[in-house]
C-alpha positions as CSV (number, residue, x, y, z in Angstrom):
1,X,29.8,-19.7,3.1
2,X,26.3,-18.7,1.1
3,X,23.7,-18.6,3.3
4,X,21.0,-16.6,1.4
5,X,18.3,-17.5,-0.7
6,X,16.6,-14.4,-2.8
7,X,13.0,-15.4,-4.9
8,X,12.2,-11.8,-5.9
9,X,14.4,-9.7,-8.4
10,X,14.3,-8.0,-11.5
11,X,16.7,-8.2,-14.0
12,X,16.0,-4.4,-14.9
13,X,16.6,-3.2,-10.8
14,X,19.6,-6.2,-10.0
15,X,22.9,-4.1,-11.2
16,X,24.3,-1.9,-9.2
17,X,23.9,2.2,-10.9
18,X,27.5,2.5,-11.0
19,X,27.9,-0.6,-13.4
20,X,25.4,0.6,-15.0
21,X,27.1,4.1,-15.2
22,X,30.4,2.6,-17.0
23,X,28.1,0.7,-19.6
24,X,26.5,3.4,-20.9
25,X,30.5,5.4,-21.2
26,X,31.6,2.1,-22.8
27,X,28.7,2.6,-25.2
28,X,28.4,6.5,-25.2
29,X,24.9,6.2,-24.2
30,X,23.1,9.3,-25.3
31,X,22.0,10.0,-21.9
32,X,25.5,11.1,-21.0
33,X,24.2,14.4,-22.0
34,X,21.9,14.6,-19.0
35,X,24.2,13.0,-16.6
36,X,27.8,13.6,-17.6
37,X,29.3,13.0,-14.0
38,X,28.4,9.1,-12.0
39,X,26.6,11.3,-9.0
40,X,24.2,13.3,-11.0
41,X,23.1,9.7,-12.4
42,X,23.4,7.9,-9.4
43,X,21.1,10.7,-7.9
44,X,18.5,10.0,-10.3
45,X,18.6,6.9,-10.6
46,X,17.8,5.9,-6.9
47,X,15.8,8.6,-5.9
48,X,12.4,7.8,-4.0
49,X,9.4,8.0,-6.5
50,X,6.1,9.1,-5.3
51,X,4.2,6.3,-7.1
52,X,4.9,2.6,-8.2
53,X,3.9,3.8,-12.1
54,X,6.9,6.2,-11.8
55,X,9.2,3.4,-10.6
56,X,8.4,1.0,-13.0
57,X,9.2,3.8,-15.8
58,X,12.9,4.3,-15.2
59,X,13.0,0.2,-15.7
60,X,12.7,0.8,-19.2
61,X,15.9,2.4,-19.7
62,X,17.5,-0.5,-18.0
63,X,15.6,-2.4,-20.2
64,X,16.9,-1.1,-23.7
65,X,20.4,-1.5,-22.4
66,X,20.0,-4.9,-21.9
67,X,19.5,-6.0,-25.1
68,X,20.6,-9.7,-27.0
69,X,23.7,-8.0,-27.6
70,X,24.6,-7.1,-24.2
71,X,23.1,-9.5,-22.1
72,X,26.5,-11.4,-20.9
73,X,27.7,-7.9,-19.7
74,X,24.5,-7.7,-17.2
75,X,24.8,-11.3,-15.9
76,X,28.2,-11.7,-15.4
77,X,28.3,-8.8,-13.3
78,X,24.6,-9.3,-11.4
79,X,26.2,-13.5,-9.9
80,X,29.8,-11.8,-9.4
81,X,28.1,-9.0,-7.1
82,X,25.3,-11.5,-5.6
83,X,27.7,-13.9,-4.4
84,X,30.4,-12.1,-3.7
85,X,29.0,-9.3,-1.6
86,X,25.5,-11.1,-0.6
87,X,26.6,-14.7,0.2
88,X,23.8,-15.8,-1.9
89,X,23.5,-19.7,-2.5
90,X,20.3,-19.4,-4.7
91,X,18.7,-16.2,-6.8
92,X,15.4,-16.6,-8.8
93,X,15.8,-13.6,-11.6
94,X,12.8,-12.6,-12.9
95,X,12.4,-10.4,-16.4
96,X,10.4,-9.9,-19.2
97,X,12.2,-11.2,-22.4
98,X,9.9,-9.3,-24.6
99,X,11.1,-5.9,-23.4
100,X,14.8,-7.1,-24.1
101,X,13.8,-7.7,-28.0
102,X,14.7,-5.3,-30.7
103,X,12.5,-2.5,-31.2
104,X,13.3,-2.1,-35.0
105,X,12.0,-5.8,-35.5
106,X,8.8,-6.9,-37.5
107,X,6.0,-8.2,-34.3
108,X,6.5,-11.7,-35.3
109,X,10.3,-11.6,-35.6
110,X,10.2,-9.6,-31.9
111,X,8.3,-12.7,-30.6
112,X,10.9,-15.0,-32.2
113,X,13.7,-13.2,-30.2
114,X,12.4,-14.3,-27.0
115,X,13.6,-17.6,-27.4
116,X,17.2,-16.4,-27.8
117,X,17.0,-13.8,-25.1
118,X,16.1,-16.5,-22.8
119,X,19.0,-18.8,-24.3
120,X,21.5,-16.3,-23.8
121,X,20.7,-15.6,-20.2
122,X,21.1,-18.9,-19.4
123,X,24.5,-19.1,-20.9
124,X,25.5,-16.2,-18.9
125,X,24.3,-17.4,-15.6
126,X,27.0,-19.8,-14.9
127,X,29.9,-18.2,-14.4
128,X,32.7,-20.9,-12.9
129,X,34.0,-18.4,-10.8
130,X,31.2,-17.8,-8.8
131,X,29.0,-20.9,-8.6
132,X,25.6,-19.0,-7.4
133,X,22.3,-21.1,-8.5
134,X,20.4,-19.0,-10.6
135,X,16.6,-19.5,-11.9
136,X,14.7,-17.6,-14.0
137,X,11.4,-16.4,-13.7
138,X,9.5,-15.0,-16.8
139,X,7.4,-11.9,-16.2
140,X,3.9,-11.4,-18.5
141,X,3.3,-7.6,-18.1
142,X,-0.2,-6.0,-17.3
143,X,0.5,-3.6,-20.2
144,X,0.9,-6.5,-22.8
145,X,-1.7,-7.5,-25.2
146,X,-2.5,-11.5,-24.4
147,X,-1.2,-12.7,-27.7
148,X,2.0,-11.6,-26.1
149,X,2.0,-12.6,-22.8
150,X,0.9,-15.8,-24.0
151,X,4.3,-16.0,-26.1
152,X,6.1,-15.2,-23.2
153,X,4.1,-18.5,-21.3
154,X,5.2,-20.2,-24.9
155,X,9.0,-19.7,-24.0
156,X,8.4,-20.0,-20.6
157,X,7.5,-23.8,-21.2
158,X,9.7,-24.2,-24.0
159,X,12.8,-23.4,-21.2
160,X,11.2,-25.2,-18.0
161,X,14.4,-26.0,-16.6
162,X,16.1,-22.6,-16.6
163,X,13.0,-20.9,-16.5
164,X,11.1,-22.3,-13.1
165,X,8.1,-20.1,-13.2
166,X,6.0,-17.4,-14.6
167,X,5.2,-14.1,-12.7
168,X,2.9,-11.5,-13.7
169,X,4.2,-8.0,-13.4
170,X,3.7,-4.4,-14.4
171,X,2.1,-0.9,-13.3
172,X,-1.1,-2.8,-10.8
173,X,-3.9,-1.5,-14.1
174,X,-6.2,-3.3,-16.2
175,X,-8.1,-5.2,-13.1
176,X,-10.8,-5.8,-15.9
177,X,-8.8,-8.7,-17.4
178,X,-7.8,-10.2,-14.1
179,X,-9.8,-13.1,-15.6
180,X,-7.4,-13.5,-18.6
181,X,-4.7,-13.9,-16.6
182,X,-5.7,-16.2,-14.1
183,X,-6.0,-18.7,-16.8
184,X,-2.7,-18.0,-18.0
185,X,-1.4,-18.5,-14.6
186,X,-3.3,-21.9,-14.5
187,X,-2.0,-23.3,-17.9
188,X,1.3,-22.1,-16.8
189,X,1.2,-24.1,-13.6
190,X,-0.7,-27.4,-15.6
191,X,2.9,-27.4,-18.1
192,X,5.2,-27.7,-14.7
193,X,5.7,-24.3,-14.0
194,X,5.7,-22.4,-11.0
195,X,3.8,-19.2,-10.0
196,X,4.0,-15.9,-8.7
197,X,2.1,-12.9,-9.1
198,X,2.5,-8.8,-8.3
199,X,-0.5,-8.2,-6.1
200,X,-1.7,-6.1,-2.8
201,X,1.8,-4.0,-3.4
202,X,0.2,-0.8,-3.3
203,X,-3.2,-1.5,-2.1
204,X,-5.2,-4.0,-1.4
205,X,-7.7,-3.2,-4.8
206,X,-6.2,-5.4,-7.4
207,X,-5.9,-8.6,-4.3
208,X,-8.7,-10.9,-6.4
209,X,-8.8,-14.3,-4.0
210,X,-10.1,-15.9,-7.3
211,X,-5.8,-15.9,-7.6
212,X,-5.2,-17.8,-5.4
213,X,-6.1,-21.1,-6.8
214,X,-3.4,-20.6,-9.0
215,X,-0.5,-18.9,-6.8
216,X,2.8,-20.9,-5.5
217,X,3.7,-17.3,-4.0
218,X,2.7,-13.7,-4.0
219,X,5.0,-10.9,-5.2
220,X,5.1,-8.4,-1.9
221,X,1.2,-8.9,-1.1
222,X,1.5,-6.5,2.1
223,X,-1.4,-5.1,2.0
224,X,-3.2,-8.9,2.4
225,X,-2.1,-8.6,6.2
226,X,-2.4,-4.8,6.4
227,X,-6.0,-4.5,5.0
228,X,-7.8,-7.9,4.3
229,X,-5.9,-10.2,7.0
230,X,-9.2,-12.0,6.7
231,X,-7.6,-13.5,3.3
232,X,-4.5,-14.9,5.2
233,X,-6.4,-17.6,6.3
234,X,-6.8,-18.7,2.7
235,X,-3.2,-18.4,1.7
236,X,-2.3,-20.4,4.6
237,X,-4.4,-23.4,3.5
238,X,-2.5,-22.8,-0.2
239,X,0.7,-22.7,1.1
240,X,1.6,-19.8,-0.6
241,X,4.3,-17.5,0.4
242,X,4.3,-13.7,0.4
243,X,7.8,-12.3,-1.2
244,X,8.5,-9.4,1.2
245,X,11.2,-6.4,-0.2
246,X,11.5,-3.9,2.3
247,X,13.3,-1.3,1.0
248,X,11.7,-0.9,-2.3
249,X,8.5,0.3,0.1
250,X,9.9,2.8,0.6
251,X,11.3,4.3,-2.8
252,X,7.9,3.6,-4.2
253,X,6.2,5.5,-1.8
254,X,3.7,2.6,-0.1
255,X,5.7,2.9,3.5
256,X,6.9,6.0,4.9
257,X,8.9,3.3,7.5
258,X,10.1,0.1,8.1
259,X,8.2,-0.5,11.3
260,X,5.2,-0.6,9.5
261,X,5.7,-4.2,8.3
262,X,5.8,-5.5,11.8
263,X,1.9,-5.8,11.7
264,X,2.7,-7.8,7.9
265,X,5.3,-10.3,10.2
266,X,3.2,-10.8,13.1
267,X,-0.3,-11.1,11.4
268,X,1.4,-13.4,8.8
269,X,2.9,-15.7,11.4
270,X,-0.4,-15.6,13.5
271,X,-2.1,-17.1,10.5
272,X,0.9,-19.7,9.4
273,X,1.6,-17.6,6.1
274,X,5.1,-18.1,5.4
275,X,7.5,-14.8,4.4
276,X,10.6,-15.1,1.9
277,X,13.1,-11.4,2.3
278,X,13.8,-10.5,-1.0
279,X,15.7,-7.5,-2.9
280,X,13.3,-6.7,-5.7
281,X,15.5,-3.9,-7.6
282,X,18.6,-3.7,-4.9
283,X,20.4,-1.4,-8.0
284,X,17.9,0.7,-7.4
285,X,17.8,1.4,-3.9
286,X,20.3,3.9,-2.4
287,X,23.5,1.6,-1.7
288,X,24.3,-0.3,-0.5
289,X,21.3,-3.0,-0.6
290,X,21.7,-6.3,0.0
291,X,19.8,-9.2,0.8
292,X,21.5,-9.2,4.2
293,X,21.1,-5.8,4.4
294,X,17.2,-6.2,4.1
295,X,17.6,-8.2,6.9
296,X,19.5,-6.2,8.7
297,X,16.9,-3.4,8.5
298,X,14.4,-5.6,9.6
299,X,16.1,-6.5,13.0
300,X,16.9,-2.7,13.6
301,X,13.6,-1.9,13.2
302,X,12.0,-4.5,15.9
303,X,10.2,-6.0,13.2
304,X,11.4,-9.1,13.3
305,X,14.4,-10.4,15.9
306,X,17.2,-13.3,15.2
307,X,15.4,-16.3,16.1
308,X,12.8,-15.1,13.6
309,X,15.8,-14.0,10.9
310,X,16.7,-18.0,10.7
311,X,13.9,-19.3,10.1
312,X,12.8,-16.7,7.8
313,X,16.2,-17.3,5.8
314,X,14.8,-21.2,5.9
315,X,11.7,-19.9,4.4
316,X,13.3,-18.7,1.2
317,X,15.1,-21.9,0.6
318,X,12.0,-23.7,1.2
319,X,9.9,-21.6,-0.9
320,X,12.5,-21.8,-3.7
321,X,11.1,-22.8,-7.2
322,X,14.2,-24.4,-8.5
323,X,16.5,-25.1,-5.2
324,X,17.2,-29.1,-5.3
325,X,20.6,-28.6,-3.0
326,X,21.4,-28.4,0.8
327,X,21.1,-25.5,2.9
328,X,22.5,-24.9,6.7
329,X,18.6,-23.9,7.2
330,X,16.9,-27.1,5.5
């Protein structure tokens, strides 16, 4: 039976390297020539960075690959792996479909493209052999001009349905136009949509409360609890939900060990701020890493203990942007 519920992964960090791997044989992918054996890339591929700027690099690679073309190749094998070695009942999938667009278009004709990328995926998430409930969540990107993340909200509306919300993603830069896209976050939520945002995942500098009048949930937000615990009181009265991913922590270099987001569970539970477990990039993670494995992790480390795992797992589900089933924990 599928008992989990994951709100918080990227298309460009869900496959494991090894499928990966065999797609770029299939294609002869010029970067055979750095990595002609599957260890040498694996190596590379999940090693710890020392920064979250180098993490989010090695997602464009992963973004190239998955191109129009390709895109049934990546989902069929992203639900197969969730539900068949995760148990999981509901995934939200979140991606930016601008960064899946041909390179060698026109601007405008790039823009157009979106609309197909987003069709295709949801084609591709339905495989009858392994019925998983899959969401998508588009991401705007930090690095994007607004004319283009204002194309992605575009699609994003034109797909509500499929596409349940809007997250706002990339390197944590550009605080300056924090402004800009607050109001995209509000417009996105006034058309139906549901939000998210990547903040306090390094530091607690680009946390602006002025966000969270427009936030459903906040993409990892740990450093809320570890620095300004002051602002939990506020997320509380919002109802908004931190997305927690343990492992990737640690590859990006913010925790040097899981123990240290007992003092995230406990001050978070002390102030009624509810905490989804997700993956975030699980392919990129030394394997294996799971949903359940996150878990897992969490009880070994005392940071959380089973009562607390069930109604976390309850959490997620109830969290959910697009869940309309039944769950064991609802």
């Amino acid at each position: 039976m599928a008992l989990y519920a994951d709100l918080h992964r990227h298309l460009g960090g869900a496959l494991h390297p090894r499928i990966i791997y065999k797609f770029l044989r299939r294609t002869d992918h010029p970067i055979l020539n750095y990595f002609p054996d599957y260890d040498g890339f694996y190596n590379w591929f999940t090693r710890p960075c020392r920064t979250l700027e180098e993490f989010v690099k090695i997602h464009s690679l992963v973004e190239e690959l998955q191109s129009l073309e390709h895109l049934p190749y990546f989902c069929l094998r992203l639900c197969r792996g969730a539900y068949t070695f995760e148990n999981l009942q509901y995934l939200e999938l979140r991606y930016n479909p601008y960064f899946r667009t041909d390179h060698k278009l026109t601007p405008a004709k790039r823009l157009a493209q979106m609309h197909l990328i987003v069709e295709v995926i949801t084609l591709n998430l339905r495989p009858a052999d392994y019925p998983i409930i899959v969401k998508q969540i588009l991401c705007f990107d930090r690095r994007l001009p607004l004319k283009i993340n204002e194309a992605i909200l575009k699609v994003a509306q034109d797909n509500l349905g499929p596409v349940v919300g809007v997250d706002l993603a990339g390197p944590e830069i550009n605080t300056e136009k924090t402004e800009e896209w607050i109001k995209l976050m509000a417009r996105a939520r006034a058309s139906g949509l549901k939000t998210t945002c990547h903040l306090g995942e390094t530091g607690i500098d680009n946390v602006d409360p002025r966000y969270f009048a427009t936030l459903d949930r906040i993409g990892h937000g740990i450093h809320i609890p570890l620095q300004k615990p002051s602002m939990l009181k506020e997320l509380s009265k919002r109802q908004i939900t931190l997305e927690v991913c343990p492992t990737s922590y640690k590859q990006t270099g913010v925790l040097k060990d899981f123990s240290e987001l007992k003092t995230v569970f406990n001050r978070c539970r002390e102030a009624g701020v509810a905490i989804a477990v997700c993956t975030d990039n699980p392919g990129r993670n030394p394997s294996p890493c799971t949903l359940p494995g996150e878990y897992e992790r969490l009880i070994d480390n005392d940071v959380i203990d089973f009562r607390q795992l069930k109604e976390i797992q309850g959490e997620a589900f109830r969290s959910a942007f697009g869940f309309a089933g039944t769950s064991r924990f609802l």
